[in-house]
C-alpha positions as CSV (number, residue, x, y, z in Angstrom):
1,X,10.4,4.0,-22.2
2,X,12.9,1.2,-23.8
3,X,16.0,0.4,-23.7
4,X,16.2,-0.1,-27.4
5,X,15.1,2.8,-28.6
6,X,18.1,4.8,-30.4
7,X,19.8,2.3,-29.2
8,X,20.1,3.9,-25.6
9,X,19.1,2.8,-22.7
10,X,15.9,3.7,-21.5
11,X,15.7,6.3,-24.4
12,X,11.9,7.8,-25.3
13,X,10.5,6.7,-28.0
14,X,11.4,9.4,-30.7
15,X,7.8,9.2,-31.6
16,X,5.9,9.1,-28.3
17,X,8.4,11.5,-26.0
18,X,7.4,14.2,-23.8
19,X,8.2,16.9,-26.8
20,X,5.8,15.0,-29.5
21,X,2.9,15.1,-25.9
22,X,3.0,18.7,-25.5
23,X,5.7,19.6,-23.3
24,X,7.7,22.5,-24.8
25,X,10.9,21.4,-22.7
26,X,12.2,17.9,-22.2
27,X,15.6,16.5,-21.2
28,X,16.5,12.9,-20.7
29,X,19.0,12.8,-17.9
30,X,19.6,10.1,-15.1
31,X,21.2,12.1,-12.6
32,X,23.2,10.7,-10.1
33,X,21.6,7.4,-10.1
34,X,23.3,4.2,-11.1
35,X,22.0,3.9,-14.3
36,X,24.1,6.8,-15.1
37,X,27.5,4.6,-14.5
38,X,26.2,2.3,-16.7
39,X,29.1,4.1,-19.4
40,X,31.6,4.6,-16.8
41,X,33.1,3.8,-13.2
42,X,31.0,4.9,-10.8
43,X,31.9,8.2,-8.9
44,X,33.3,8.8,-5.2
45,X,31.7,8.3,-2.1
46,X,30.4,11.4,-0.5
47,X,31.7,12.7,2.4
48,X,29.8,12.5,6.0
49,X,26.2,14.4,5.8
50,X,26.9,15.1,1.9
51,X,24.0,14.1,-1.0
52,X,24.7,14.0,-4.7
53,X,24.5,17.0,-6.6
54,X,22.2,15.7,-8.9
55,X,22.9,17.3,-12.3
56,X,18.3,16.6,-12.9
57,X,17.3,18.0,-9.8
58,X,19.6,21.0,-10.4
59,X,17.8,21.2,-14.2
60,X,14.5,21.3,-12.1
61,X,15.1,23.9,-9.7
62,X,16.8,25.9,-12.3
63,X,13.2,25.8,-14.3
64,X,11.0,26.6,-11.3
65,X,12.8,29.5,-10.8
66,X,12.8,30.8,-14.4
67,X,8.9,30.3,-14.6
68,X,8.1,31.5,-11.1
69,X,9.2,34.6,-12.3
70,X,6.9,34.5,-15.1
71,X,4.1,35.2,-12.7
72,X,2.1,33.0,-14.7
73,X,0.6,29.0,-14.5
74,X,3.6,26.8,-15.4
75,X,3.8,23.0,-15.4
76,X,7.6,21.0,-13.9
77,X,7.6,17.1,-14.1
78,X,10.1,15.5,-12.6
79,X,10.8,11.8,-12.7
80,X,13.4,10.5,-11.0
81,X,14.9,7.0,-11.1
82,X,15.4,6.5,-7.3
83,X,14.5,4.7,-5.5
84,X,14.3,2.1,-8.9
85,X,17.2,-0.7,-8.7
86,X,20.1,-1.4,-8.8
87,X,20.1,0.6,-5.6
88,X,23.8,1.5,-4.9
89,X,24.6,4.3,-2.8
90,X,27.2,6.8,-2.7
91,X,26.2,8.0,0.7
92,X,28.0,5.5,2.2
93,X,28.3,7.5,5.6
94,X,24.1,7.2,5.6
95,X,24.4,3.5,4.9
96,X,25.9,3.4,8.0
97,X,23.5,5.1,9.9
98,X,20.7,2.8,8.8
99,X,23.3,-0.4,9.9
100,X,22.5,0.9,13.5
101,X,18.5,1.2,12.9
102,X,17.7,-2.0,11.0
103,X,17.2,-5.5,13.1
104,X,20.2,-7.5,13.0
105,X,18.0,-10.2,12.6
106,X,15.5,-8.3,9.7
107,X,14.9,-10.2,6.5
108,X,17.3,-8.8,3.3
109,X,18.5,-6.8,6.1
110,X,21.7,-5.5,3.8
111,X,19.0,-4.7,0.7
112,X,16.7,-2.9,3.0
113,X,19.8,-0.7,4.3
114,X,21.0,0.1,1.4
115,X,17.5,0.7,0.5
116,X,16.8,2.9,3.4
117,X,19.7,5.2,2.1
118,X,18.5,5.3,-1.2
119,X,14.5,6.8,0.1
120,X,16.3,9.5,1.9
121,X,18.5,10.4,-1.1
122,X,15.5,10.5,-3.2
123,X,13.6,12.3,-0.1
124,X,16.6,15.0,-0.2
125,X,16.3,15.8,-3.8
126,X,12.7,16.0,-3.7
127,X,13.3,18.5,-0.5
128,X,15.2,20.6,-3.0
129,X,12.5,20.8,-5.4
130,X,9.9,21.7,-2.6
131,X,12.9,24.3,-1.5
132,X,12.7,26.3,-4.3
133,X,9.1,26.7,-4.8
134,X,9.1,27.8,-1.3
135,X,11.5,30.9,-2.3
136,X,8.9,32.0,-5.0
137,X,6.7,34.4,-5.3
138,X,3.7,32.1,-5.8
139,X,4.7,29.5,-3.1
140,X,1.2,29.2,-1.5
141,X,-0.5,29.0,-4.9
142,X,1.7,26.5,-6.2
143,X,-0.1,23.0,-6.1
144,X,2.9,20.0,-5.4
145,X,2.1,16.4,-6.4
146,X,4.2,13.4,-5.2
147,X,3.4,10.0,-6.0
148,X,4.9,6.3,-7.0
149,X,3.8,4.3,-10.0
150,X,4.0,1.1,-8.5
151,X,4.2,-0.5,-5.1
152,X,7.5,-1.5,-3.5
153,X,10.3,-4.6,-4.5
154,X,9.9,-7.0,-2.2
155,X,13.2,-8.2,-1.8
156,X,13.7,-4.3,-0.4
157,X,11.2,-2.8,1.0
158,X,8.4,-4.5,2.7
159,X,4.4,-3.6,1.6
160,X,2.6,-5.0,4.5
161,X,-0.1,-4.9,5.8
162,X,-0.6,-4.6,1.5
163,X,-0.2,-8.3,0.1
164,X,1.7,-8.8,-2.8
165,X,4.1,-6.0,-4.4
166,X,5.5,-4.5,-7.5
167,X,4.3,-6.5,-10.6
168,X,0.9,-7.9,-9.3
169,X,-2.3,-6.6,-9.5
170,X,-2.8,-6.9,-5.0
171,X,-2.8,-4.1,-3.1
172,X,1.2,-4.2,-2.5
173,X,1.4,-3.5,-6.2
174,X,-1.1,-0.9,-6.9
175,X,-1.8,1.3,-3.5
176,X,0.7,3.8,-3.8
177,X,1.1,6.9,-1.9
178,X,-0.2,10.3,-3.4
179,X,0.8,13.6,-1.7
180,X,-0.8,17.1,-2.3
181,X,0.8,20.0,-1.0
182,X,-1.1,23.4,-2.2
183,X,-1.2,26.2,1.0
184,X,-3.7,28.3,-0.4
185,X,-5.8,25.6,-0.9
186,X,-5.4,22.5,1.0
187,X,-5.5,22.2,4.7
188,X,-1.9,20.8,6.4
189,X,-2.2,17.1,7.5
190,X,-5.4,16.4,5.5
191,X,-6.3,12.8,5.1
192,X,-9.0,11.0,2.6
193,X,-9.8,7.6,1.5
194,X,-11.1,8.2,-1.5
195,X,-8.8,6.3,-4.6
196,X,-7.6,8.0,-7.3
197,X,-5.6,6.8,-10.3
198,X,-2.2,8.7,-12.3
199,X,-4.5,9.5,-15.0
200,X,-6.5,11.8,-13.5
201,X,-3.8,13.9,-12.9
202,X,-4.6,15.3,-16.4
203,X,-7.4,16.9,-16.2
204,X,-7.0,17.8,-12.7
205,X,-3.6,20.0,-13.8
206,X,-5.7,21.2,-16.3
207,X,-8.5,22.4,-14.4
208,X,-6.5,23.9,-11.0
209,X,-4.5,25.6,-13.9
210,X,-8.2,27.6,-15.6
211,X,-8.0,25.5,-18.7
212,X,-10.1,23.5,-20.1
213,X,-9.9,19.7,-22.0
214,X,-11.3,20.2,-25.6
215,X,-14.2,18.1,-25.9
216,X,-13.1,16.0,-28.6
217,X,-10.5,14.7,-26.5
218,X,-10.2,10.7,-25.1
219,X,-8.7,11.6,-21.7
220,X,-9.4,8.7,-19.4
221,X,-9.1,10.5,-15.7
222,X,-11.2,12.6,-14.1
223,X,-10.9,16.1,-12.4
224,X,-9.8,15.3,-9.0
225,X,-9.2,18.7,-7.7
226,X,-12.4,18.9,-5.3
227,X,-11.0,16.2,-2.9
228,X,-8.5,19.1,-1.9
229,X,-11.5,21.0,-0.1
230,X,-13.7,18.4,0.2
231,X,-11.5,14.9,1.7
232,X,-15.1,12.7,1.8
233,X,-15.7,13.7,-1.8
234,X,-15.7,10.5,-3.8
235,X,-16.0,9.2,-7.2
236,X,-18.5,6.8,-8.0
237,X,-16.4,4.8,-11.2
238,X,-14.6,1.8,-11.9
239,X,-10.8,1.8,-11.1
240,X,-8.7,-1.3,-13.5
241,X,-5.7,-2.7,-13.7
242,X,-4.1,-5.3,-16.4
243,X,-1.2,-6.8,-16.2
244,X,-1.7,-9.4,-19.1
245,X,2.4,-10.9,-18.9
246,X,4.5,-13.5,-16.7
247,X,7.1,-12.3,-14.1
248,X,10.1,-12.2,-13.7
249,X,10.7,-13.1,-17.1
250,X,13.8,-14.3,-16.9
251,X,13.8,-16.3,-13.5
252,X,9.9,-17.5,-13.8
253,X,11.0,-20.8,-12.2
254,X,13.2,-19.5,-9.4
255,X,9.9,-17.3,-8.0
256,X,7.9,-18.5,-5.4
257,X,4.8,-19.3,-6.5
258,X,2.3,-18.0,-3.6
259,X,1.6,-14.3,-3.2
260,X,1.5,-13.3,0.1
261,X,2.2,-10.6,2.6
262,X,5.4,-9.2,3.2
263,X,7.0,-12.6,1.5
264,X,10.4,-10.9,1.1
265,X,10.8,-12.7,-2.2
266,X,9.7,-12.2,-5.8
267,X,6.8,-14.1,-6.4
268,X,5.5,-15.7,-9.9
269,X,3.0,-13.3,-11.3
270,X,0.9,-14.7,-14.1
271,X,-1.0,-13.0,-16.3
272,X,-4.3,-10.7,-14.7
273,X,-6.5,-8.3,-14.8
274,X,-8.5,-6.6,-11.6
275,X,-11.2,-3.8,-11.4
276,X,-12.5,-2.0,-8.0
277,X,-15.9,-0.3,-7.5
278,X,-16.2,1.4,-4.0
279,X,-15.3,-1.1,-1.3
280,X,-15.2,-4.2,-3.6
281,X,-12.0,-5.2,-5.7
282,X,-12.4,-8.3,-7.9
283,X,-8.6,-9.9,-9.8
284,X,-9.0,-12.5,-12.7
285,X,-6.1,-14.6,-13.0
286,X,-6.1,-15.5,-17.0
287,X,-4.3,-19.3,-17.3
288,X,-7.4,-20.7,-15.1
289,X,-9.8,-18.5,-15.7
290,X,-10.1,-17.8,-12.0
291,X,-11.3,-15.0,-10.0
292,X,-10.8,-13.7,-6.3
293,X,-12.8,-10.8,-4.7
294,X,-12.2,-9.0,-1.4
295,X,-13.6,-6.0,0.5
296,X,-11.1,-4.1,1.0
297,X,-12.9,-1.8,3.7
298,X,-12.4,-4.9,6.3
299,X,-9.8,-6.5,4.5
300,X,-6.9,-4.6,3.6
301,X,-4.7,-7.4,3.3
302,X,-6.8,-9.7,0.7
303,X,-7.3,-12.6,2.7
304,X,-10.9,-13.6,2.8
305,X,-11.8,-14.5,-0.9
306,X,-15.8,-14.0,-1.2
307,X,-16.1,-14.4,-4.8
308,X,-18.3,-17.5,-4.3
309,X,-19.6,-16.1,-1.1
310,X,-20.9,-13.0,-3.4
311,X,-21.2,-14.8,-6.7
312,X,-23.6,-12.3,-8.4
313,X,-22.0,-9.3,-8.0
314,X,-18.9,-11.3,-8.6
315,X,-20.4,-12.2,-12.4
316,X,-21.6,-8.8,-12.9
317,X,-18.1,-7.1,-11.7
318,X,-16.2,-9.5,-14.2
319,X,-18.7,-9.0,-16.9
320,X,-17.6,-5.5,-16.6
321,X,-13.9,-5.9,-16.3
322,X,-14.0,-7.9,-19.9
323,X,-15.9,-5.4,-21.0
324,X,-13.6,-2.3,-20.0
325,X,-10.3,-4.2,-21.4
326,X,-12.5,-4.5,-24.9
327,X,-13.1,-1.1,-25.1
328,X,-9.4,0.2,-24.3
329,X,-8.5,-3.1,-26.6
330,X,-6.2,-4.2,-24.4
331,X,-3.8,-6.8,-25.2
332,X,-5.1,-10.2,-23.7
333,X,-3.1,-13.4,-22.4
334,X,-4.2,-15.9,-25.0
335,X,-3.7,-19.7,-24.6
336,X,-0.4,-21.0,-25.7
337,X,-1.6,-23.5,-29.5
């Protein structure tokens, strides 16, 4: 998305959208998030114990029941803008609630109330979409995905024991949650370690759904679907990340410049790249051609750097980053001439 694009804000790109991908049925639509004031002054408050009607989530319920009744495999996205800022509520009776819960003495306490009400808005609407699956016919063979593209805004929610956050390339920023709900298929309160990426939720729909990806076809992601059954079932692959750009891009020089745990603050990213294979996660940070590696099987929180502790597998792991990032010919942070 861009917010240039006809010129509207956040508009698809009219050759890239969902409906030139495949998708027979697209509709661009904020719903009651604040974006969608952007044109106008912003609505009402709600009264006690009331959510927004969101005008999207009603869209989505209204096509899971016209499919469901299709008795055949059908395919709903839904992408919703909470919890993305600015987070402004409406439900100002649940900001209220969360004034009583959060530490009068917590960091960004008013961002993180606020916030608080905005996750259990989102957690509503998503409720409703889960709702009316549940009325359907094919309920229990109706595989649910939930998931977040990137980890959490520091200055609102906090990440730890995950260093680092939304823009960089540490565990904060990457390790997101991913939630499968399927009853004919997956047990209740199943757990696994093993890491997945958004990609693969290709050819994982795919297969669950009885097609099949033609073979001529460049789809990066892999089937994922036996993890359901089997939890310790694991990939052996290389998982990367690139972030080749400076945040914020407008305040660079007002960022801290460390990236920590739970810092409460934006923090100056700089341009890297980072690869994981099993246990081991190795980042390269461009400007000084530097690298950090970390097991992240004792060290969730990316303290102990072992790259010279493990210098060959260090080599060999950024030999192969480099050489992933050629073959996908990903845009690279170039010195400045």
């Amino acid at each position: 998305m861009n917010r240039h694009y006809q010129g509207r804000y956040l508009a698809w790109h009219p050759k890239y959208g969902p409906l030139t991908q495949g998708f027979q049925i697209a509709t661009e639509d904020f719903g009651d998030h604040p974006y969608a004031w952007r044109k106008g002054p912003k609505p009402p408050d709600l009264e006690h114990a009331e959510f927004p009607n969101d005008s999207m989530i009603r869209l989505v319920r209204q096509s899971i029941r016209t499919l469901a009744k299709q008795h055949a495999p059908y395919f709903v996205m839904a992408s919703s803008f909470y919890v993305h800022t600015p987070v402004e509520n409406r439900v100002h009776w649940l900001v209220k609630e969360y004034e009583g819960l959060v530490p009068a003495n917590a960091t960004n306490r008013t961002n993180r109330i606020e916030y608080a009400a905005f996750v259990e808005t989102l957690d509503h609407h998503v409720g409703s979409i889960v709702g009316e699956v549940r009325v359907s016919a094919e309920a229990d063979n109706t595989l649910i995905f939930f998931m977040s593209d990137n980890g959490g805004h520091p200055e609102f929610s906090s990440n730890a024991p995950l260093r680092g956050s939304k823009w960089n390339l540490y565990e904060g920023g990457v390790r997101v949650p991913m939630i499968a709900v399927w009853p004919a298929r997956i047990d209740a309160g199943q757990r696994t370690d093993t890491p997945v990426l958004g990609y693969d939720l290709l050819p994982t729909f795919e297969a669950v759904s009885g097609g099949t990806v033609r073979s001529d076809a460049q789809i990066d992601g892999r089937d994922i679907s036996q993890v359901f059954s089997h939890p310790a079932w694991n990939l052996k692959r290389n998982l990367v990340w690139h972030f080749p750009y400076y945040h914020p891009e407008r305040t660079f020089s007002q960022a801290i410049d460390t990236i920590g745990v739970d810092d409460s603050r934006i923090s100056k990213t700089r341009p890297q790249s980072s690869i994981r294979r099993g246990k081991y996660k190795l980042l390269h940070f461009a400007e000084q051609d530097r690298v950090e590696l970390y097991n992240l099987s004792n060290d969730i929180s990316e303290q102990t750097d072992l790259s010279k502790h493990k210098a060959a597998l260090t080599q060999e792991m950024l030999e192969t980053l480099n050489r992933e990032l050629d073959s996908m010919n990903a845009r690279r942070a170039t010195p400045r001439r």
